[in-house]
N, C-alpha and C positions, 0 to 999 in steps of 0.2 A: 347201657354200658355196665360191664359187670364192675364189683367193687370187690377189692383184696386188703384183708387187714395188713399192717406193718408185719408181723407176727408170723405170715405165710410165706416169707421170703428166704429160701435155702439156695447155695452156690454148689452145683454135684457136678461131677465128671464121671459122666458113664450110672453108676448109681452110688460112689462113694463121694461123701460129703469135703469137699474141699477146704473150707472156711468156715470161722465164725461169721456171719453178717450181719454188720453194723447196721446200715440204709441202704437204701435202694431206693433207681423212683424209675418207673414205666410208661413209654410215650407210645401214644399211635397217634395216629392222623391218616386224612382219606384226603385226596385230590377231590376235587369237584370241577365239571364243566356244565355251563350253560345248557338247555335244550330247546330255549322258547323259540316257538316259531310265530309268524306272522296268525292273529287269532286269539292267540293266548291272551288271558283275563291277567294273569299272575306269571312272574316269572317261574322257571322249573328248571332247578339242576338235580344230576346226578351220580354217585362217586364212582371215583371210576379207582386207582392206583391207591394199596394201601401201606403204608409203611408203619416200624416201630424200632424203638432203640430202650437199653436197658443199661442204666450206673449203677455201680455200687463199693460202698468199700469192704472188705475183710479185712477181719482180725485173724491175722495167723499165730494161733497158738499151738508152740513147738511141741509142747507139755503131753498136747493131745496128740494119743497116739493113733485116734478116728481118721486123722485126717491124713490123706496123702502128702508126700511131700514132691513139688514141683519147681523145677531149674528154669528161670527164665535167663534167656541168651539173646544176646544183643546182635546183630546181622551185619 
């Protein structure tokens, strides 16, 4: 499993930096199914489906003139 300092974490759109950010935290996980058949010494699974989700909060600072600025609209 690779390992990412707190430190590596930027929020860009496109290649401009959107945010200060505060934290973040990064999830995967793999599905796994069964495979043993009748024989088998040891059970044996293998993954099959892999997902991930990403949080984080930003600091929007207006001050910075780096950062774009983006309308969020309610639907």
């Amino acid at each position: 499993m690779a390992n990412h300092l707190g430190r590596e974490g930027v929020v860009k759109l496109s290649s401009t930096t959107v945010g200060e950010l505060r934290n973040y935290s990064l999830s995967q996980a793999s599905d796994v199914v069964e495979d043993s058949v009748i024989g088998d010494t040891f059970r044996t699974r293998r993954p099959t489906l892999k997902t991930w989700s990403v949080s984080g909060d930003v600091y929007w600072d207006l001050a910075d003139a780096g950062q774009i600025a983006c309308t969020l609209v309610q639907a």
